[in-house]
N, C-alpha and C positions, 0 to 999 in steps of 0.2 A: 584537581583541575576544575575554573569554575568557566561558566559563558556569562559575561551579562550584557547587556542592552538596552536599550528605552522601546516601546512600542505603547499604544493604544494609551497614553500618559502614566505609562507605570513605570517605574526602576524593575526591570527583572533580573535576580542573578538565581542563576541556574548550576547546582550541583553534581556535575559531571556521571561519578561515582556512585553515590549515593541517590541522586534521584531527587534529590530536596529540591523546590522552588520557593525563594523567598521575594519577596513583594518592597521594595524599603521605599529609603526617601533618599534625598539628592545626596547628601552627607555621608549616609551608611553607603551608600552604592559606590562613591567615591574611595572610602575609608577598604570596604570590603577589595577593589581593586587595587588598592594599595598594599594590604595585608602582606602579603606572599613575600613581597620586594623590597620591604624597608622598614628601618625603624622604628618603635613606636614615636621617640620622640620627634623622629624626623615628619612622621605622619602628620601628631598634631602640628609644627609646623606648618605645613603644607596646605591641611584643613585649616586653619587660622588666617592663614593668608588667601586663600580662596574665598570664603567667607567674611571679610572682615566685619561686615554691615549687620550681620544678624545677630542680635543678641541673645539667642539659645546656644550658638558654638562656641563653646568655650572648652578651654584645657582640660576641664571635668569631666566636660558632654563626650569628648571623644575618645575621652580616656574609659572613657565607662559603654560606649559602641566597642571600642577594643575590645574590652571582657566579656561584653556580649558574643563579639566574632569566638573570641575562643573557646567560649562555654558550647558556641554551635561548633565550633572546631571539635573539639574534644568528646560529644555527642555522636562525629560523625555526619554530618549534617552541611558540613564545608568544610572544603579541601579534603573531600574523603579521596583517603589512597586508591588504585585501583588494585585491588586484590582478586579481578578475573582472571588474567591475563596466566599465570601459571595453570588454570583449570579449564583456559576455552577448548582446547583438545580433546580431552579426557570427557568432557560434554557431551562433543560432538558424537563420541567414540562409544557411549553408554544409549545410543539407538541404533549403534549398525546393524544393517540386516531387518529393522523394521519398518515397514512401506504404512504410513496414515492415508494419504489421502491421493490417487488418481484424477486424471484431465483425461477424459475418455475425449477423445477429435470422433463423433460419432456421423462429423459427417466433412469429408472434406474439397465441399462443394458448397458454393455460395447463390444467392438469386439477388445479390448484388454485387454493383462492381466498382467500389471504393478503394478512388486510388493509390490514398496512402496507408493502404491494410497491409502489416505487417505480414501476412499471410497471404502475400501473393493471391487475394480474394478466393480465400478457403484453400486454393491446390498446397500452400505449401511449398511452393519450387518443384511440384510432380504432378501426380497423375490425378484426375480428380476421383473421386470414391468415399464409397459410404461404409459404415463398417455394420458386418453381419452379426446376427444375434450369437451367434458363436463363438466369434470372436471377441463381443460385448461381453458373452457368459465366461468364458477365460479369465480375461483382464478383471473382471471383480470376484474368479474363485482365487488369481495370483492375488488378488488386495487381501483378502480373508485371510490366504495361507502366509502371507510375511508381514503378518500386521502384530504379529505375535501376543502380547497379551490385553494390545490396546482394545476397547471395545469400541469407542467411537469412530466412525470412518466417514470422510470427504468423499465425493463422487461431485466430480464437474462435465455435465455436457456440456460439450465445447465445438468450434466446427473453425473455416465457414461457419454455417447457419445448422445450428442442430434439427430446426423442424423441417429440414428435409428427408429429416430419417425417424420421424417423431414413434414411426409405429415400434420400431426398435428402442427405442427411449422408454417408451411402455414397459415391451416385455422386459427392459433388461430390470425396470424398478420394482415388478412384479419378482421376477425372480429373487433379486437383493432379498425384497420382502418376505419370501415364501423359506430364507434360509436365516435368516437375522436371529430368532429363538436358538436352533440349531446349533449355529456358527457363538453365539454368547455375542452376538456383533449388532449397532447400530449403522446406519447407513443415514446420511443427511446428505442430500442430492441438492446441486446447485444446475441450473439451466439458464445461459445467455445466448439472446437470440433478437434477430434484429427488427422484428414485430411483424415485415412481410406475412409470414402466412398463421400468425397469430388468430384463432379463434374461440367461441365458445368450450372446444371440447379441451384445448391449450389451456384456455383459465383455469378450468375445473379441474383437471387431472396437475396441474403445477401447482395449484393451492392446495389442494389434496396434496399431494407427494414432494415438494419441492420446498426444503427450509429458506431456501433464496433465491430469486431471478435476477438476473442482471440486464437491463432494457438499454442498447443501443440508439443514443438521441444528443445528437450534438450542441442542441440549443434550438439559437434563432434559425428560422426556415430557411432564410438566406445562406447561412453559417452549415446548415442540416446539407442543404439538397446540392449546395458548390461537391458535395466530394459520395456522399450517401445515395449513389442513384444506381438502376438497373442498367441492365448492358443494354436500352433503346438510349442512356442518359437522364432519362425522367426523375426528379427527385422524390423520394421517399417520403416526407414529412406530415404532409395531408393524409396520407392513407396511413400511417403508423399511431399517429399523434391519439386519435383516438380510441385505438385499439387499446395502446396502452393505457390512458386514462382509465379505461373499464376495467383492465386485468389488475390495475393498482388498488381501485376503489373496490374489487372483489376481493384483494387480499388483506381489507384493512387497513389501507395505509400503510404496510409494515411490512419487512422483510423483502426488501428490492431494494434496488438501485439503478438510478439513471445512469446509465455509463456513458458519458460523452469524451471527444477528444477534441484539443485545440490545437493549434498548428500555426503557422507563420501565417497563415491569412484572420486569425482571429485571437490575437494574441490576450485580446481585451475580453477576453472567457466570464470576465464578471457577468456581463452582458446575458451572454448565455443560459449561466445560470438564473439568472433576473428572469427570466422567460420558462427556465423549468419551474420557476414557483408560479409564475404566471397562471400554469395549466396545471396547477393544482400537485406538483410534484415535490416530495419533503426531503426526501431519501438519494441523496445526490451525490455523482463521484465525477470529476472532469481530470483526465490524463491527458499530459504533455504527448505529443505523437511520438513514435518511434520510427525513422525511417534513417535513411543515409542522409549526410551532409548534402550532398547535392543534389538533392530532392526539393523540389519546388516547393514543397507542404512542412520542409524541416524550419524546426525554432531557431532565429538568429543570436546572432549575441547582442543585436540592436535589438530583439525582441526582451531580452530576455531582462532588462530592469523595467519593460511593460508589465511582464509576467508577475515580477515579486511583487510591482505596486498590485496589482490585482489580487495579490493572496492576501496583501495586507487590509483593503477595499474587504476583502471578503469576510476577513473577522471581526472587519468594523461591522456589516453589514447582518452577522450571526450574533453578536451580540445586540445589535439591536431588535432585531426579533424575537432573542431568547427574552428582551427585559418587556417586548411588547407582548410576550406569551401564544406567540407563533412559529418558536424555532422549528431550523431544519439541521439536516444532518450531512455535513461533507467528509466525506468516506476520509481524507487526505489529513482534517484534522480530527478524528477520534484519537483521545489522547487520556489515560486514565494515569494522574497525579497522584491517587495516592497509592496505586499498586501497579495497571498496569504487565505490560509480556513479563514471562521469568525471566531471569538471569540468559537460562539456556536461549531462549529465543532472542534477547537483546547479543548473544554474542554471536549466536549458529544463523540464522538469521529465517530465510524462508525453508531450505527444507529441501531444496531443489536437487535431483539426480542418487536423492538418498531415500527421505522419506516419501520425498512427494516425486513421481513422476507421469510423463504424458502418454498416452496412447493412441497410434496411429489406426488406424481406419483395418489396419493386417497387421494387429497385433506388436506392432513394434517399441520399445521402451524408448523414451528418451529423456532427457533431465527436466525439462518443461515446454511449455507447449511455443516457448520464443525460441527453442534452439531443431525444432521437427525438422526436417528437411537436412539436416546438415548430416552428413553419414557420419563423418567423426565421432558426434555426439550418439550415436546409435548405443543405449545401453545392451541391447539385448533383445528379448521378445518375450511376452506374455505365456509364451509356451516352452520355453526353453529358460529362461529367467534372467536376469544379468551376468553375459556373458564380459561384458567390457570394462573389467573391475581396474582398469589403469584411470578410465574416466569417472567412474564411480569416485575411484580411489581422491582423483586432483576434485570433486564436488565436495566429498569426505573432509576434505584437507582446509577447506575454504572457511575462514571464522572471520572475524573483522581482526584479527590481531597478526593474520599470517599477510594484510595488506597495510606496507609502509605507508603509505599514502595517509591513511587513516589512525594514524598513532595519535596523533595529537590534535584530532578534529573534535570539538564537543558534540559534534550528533552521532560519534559511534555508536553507543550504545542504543540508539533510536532509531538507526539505518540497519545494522549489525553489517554493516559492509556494502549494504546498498546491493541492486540487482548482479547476478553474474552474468545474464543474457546480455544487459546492456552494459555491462564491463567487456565483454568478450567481443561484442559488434561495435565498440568503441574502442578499443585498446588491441583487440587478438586475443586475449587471457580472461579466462572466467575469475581471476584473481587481481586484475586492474580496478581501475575505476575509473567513471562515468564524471569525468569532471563538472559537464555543465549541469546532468543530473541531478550531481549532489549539492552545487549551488541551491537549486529550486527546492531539494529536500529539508535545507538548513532555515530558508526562508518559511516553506511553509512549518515547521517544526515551532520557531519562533514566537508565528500567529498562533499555532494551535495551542502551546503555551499561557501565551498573553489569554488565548481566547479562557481558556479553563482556570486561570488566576483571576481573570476577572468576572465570571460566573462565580468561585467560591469567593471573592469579596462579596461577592453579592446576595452571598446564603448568610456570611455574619454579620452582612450588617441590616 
């Protein structure tokens, strides 16, 4: 299976299977689409009468791109078979039982009240609460004890707003700390939080201890404060904007991200992001909102060919800074061409209700931190362990090849099925799919493509 397309004035065909991305010209790109479904003689043909004005195609010329597609055919490199699809199971099935990386909810209360938070601003659909150092010390001795031989380990504070529970954030990364020899274990601790009560002692103990933060900031101030405000409605933007400037320029420049979301009132996100570079920001990530269809802040389908112009805008707009030697980095296209996720990770995909799970504030398991609150999804408890091995089991079961949907999509391998929280709040089924979703996901896939074939023309030539 191949994908091609034109973007950013290049021929891209793209190798399903194999991973290959080649770069052509109008002829091969033409010639390669025809490949599959027709003769050669009929080819030239077809190229002969397409072309008639140009005196380079000729019956040779195309006969000799022919031998080319097949020498890449036969290399492997187009039209590679897919030879996952009997092993994605057997994948998934050769980590059961080992947990990498935790979303500690360490606090599940917020000191804002932004109304399209998936998280019912911090409660979750319940009560609000913070979680005890004990409960903190549980859930990372369960991460140790089912991590089995892995030694690196993820640790996400996550909330609501984690720095409302910051003094427990401390001891729980002191502790980590005080057993990581011990245990033969690494611990890389990520903290997102929304800059509110961000200070000096926050800088210094999250650059110290923290491999990444993730900083809540929508953009333009207008864009920030319509939805980013506390429960008097005051918007957030002034009083964060330079909190974070400081914590970012304390850690280097490196290792954060700006986490912004756009919505049906700012569909034109370029914008936004234009203004996180504005404030000196490189390290940038902007997500589509998640709420319900009939939510005032949800993405239309009128919105949604604004949206793909703007990804496309946006790798116009990356390349142009990477060739004026001021790039920045958009979380959405990191995309590594020539290696790139395993296999196992292009088929299994995030990890969700297996390796990776959430923790609630008492201890409670659940697949990830987008399905908390749902009882169904209730794996278990940090103290008792996964008791609800039917839902375990249907997370388990989930690959991109058990969803019809995605059989003959060219970004399977690049989604590996795409979210299950927002398959499941979109369909019923953690095994559906997220149609508009995946729309956005193919488009930006494209630019992120274009974006990285056209940085490596730009190394050989």
């Amino acid at each position: 299976m191949i994908h091609s397309y034109k973007l950013g004035g290049m021929n891209i065909v793209l190798d399903i299977c194999s991973g290959s991305v080649h770069v052509v010209d109008e002829v091969a790109f033409d010639i390669i689409n025809m490949y599959e479904n027709a003769e050669r003689q009929d080819i030239v043909k077809e190229i002969l009468s397409k072309y008639p004005d140009d005196p380079e195609v000729t019956a040779e010329s195309i006969e000799e791109c022919c031998d080319q597609i097949e020498e890449l055919k036969s290399a492997g490199k187009l039209f590679a078979p897919d030879t996952f699809r009997p092993i994605a199971g057997e994948l998934k099935k050769r980590t059961s039982g080992v947990v990498k990386a935790l979303c500690l909810h360490i606090a599940h209360t917020c000191n804002l009240n932004c109304s399209y938070c998936f998280a019912s601003q911090g409660k979750y659909h319940g009560d609000r609460a913070v979680m005890s150092f004990e409960v903190g010390k549980r859930a990372l001795d369960f991460l140790v004890e089912n991590s089995g031989t892995r030694r690196n380990l993820e640790v996400d504070f996550f909330g609501g707003e984690p720095l409302m529970n910051f003094g427990v954030v401390k001891q729980l990364v002191e502790y980590a700390r005080s057993i990581e020899k011990e245990k033969g274990k690494n611990f890389r601790f990520t903290l997102t939080t929304n800059g509110i009560l961000v200070d000096d002692d926050v800088i210094e103990f999250s650059n110290r201890e923290m491999s990444n933060v993730v900083l809540s900031l929508d953009g333009r101030k207008e864009v920030h404060d319509r939805f980013r405000v506390d429960y008097q409605g005051r918007g957030s933007w002034e009083q964060i904007v330079p909190k974070f400037q400081k914590f970012v320029k304390a850690r280097g420049n490196k290792n954060y991200y700006m986490r912004g979301t756009f919505t049906h009132n700012n569909p034109d996100f370029l914008e936004d992001i234009k203004t996180m570079l504005d404030l000196g920001f490189t390290e940038l990530s902007m997500e589509p909102v998640v709420c319900a269809e009939d939510d005032p802040s949800a993405l239309t389908n009128e919105d949604k060919g604004i949206v793909m112009e703007q990804y496309e805008k946006l790798a116009e707009l990356m390349l142009q800074k990477y060739r004026e030697g001021e790039p920045f980095t958009f979380y959405h296209y990191m995309i590594d061409l020539k290696g790139g996720p395993c296999i196992y990770k292009r088929v299994s995909g995030c990890g969700s209700g297996t390796e990776y799970m959430a923790v609630t504030p008492w201890g409670d398991l659940y697949p990830c931190h987008q399905f908390v609150g749902e009882e169904k999804f209730r794996l278990g408890s940090v103290f008792e362990g996964v008791t609800n091995i039917e839902i375990q089991d249907e997370f388990m079961s989930c690959n991109v090849y058990t969803r019809p949907e995605c059989q003959d999509c060219w970004a399977k391998l690049y989604c590996s099925g795409g979210c299950a929280a927002n398959a499941y709040h979109a369909t019923g089924s953690v095994k559906g799919v997220y149609s508009y979703g995946c729309d956005l996901f193919k488009k930006r896939m494209e630019c992120a493509i274009m974006l990285e074939a056209a940085k490596t023309l730009d190394g050989v030539n």
